[in-house]
C-alpha positions as CSV (number, residue, x, y, z in Angstrom):
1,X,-28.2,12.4,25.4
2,X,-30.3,10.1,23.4
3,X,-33.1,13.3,22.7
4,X,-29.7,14.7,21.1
5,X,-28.4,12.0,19.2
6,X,-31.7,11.2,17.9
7,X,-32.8,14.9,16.9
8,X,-28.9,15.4,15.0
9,X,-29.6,12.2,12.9
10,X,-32.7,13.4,12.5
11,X,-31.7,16.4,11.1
12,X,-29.1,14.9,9.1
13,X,-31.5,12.9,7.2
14,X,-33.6,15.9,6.8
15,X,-31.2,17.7,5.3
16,X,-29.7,14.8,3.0
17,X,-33.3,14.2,2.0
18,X,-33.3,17.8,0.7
19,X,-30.4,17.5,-0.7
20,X,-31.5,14.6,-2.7
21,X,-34.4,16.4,-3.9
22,X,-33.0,19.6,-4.7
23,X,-30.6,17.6,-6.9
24,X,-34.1,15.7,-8.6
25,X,-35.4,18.8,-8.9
26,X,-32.6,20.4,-10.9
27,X,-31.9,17.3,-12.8
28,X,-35.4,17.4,-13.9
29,X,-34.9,21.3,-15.2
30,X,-31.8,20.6,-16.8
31,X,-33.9,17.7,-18.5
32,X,-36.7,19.8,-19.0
33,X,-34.8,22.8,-20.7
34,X,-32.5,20.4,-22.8
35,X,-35.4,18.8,-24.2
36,X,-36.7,22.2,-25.2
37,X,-33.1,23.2,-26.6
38,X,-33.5,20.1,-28.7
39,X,-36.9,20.8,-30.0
40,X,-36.1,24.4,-31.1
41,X,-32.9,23.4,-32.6
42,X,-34.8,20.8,-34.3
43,X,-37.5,22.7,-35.7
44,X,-35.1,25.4,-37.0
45,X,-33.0,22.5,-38.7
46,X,-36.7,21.2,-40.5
47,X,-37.3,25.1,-41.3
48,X,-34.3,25.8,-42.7
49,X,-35.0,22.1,-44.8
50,X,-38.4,23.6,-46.1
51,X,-38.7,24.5,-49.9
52,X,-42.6,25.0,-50.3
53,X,-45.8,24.6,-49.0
54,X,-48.5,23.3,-51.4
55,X,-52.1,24.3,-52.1
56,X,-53.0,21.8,-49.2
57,X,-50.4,24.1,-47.0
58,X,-48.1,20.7,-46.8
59,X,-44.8,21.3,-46.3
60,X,-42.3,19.7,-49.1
61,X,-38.8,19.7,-47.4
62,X,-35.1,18.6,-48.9
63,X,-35.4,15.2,-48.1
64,X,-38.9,14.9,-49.4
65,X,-38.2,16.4,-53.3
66,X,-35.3,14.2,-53.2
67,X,-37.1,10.9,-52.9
68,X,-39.4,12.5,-55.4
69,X,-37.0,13.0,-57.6
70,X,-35.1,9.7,-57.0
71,X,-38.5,8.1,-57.7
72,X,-39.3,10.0,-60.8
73,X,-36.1,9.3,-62.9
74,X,-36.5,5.8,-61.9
75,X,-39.9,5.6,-63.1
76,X,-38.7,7.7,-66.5
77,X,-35.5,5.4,-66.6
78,X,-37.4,1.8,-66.7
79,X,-39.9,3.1,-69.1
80,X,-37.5,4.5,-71.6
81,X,-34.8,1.5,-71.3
82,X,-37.9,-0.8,-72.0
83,X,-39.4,1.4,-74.7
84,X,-42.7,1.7,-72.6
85,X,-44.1,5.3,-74.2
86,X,-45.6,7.5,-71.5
87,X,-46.1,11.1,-71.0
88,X,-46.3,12.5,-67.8
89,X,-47.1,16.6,-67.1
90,X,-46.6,18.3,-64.0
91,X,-48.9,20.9,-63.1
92,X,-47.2,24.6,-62.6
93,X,-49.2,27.8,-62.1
94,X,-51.2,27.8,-64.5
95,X,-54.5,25.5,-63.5
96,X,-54.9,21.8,-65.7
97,X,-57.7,21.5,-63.9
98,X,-59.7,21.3,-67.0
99,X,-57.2,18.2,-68.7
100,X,-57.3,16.6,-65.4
101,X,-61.7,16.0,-65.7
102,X,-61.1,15.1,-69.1
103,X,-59.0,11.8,-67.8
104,X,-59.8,10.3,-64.8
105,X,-59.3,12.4,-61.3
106,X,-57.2,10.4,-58.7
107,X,-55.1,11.4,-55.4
108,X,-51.8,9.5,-55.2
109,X,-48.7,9.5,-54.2
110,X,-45.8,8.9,-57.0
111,X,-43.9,5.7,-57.1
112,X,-42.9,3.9,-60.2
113,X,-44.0,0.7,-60.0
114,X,-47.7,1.9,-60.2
115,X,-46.2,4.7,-62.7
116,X,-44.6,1.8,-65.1
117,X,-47.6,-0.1,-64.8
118,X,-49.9,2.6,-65.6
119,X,-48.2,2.7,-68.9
120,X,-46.8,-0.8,-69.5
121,X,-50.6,-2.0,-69.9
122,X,-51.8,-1.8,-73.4
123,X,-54.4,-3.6,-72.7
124,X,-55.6,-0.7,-69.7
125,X,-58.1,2.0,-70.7
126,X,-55.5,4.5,-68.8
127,X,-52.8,3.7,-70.4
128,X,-53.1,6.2,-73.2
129,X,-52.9,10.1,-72.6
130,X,-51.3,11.5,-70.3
131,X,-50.1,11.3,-66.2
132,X,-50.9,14.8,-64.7
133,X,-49.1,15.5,-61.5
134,X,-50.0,18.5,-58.7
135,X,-47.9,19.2,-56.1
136,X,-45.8,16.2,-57.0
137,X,-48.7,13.9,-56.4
138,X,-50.8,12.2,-59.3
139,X,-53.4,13.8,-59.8
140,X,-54.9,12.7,-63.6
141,X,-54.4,9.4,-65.3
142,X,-55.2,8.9,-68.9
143,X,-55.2,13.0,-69.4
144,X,-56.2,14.0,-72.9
145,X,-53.8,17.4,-74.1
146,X,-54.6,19.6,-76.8
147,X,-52.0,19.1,-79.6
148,X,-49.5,21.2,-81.5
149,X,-50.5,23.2,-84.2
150,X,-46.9,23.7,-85.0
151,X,-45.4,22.0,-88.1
152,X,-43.0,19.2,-86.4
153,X,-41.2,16.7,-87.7
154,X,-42.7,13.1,-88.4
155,X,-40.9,11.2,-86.4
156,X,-43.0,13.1,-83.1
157,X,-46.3,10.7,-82.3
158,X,-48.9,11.7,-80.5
159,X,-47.8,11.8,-77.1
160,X,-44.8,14.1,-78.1
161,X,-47.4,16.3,-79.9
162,X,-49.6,16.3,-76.8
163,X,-46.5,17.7,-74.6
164,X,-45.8,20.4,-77.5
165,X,-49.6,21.6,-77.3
166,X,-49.5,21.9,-73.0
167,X,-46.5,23.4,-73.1
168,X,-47.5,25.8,-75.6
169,X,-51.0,26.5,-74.3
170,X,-49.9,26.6,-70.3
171,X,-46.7,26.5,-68.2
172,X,-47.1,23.0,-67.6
173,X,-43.5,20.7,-67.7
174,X,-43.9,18.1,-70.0
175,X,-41.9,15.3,-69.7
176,X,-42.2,12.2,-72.6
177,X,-40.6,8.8,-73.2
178,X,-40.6,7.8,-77.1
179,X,-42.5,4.1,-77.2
180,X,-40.4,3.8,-80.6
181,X,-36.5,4.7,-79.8
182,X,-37.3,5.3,-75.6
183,X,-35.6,8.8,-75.5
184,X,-36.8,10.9,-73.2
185,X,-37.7,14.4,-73.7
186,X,-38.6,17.4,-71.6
187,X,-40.7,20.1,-73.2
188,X,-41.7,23.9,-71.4
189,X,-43.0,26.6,-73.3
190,X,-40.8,26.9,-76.1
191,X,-38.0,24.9,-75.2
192,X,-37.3,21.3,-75.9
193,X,-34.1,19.1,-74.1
194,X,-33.6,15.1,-74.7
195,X,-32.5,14.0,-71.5
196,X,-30.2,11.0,-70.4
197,X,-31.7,7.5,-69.5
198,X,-29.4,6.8,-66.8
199,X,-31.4,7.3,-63.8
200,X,-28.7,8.5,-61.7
201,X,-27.5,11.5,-64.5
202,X,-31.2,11.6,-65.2
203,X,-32.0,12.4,-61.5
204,X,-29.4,15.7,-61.6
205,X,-30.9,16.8,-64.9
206,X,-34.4,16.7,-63.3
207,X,-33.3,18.9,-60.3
208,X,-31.7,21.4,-62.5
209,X,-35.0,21.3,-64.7
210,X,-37.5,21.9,-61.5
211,X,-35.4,24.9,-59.9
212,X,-35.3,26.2,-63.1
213,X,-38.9,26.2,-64.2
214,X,-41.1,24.5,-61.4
215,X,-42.8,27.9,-59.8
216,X,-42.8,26.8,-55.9
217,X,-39.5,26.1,-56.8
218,X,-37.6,29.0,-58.5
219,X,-37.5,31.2,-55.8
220,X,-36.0,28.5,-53.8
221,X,-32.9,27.9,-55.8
222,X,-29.3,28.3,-54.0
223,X,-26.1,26.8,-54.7
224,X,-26.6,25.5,-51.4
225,X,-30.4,23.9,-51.7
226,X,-29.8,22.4,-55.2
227,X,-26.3,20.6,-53.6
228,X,-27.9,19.4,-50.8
229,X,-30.2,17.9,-53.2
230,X,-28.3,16.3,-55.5
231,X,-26.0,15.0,-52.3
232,X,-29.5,13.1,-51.2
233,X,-30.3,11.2,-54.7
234,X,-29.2,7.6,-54.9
């Protein structure tokens, strides 16, 4: 009687012992193939996020442009509500390669404190010429342009006639901030638009400027992408 009691609670703990660990084990695929749902789900949210990759094959996303551009109408914003003149170019397809080794070469990221006091330092050899950026990261400081040969109006200095010559020479976006009045100006080719010095109206203007003319950008450029955008400034 006892061989039978002890063999049924034997088995019973055999078989709630399995029981346990068939419920482990499909606990731990259910954890398993949710984690992998997650992943994908996530990497087709981040793929659907990508704009471009660079010449570096990095990967600039929605959220990434727009910190760029939050950072770059803040930079453009100080300097022209202080009257600090600067002129900053942003390579496109055509190489500047040869602007950039006239100046000084560098490798950084773009964030307006160093951008303002790049500029706001008279007393700095890099102060004057230009800011060349590649794959929005600075890549030139103190960047000398060929200038205009075009007839312009006197009231254009030297930095605005630096950005005319670029823009007419390559399809470089020029963007300067007058050190007399503060306005700032965008230059491209043949075209020429003063732009607002609020940061935040600023900001929208940029986005509108880079899907329209920025090369990894143009082909880019939905309704959709450039909301999403302009949702993300702040």
């Amino acid at each position: 009687m006892r061989a039978e009691t002890y063999t049924t609670e034997l088995l019973w703990t055999c078989i709630t012992l399995l029981g346990v660990i068939i419920i482990f084990i499909s606990l731990a695929v259910i954890y398993y193939f949710a984690r992998i749902a997650h992943f994908s789900i996530k990497r087709r949210k981040n793929k659907r996020s990508e704009l471009f990759k660079d010449r570096k094959k990095r990967v600039v996303n929605i959220d990434e442009l727009a910190m760029f551009i939050t950072s770059f109408a803040t930079a453009l914003s100080r300097l022209s509500n202080n009257k600090v003149g600067a002129l900053i170019v942003f390579e496109n397809k055509d190489n500047l390669e040869k602007y950039i080794q006239l100046g000084n070469k560098v490798d950084s990221p773009f964030f307006p404190e160093f951008v303002y006091s790049i500029f706001y330092n008279h007393e700095s050899a890099l102060h004057d010429g230009a800011m060349i950026l590649r794959n929005l990261r600075i890549t030139g400081l103190s960047s000398y342009l060929p200038v205009s040969k075009r007839l312009l109006p006197v009231r254009y200095g030297a930095r605005h006639r630096a950005a005319f010559g670029i823009a007419e020479r390559t399809d470089a976006l020029a963007f300067v901030v007058s050190e007399t009045s503060g306005v700032i100006s965008f230059m491209t080719g043949h075209e020429h638009m003063v732009l607002s010095s609020d940061s935040v109206t600023l900001a929208n203007q940029i986005v509108d400027i880079m899907f329209d003319h920025y090369h990894p950008l143009t082909s880019a450029r939905t309704p959709m992408v450039v909301q999403k955008i302009k949702e993300r400034l702040n």
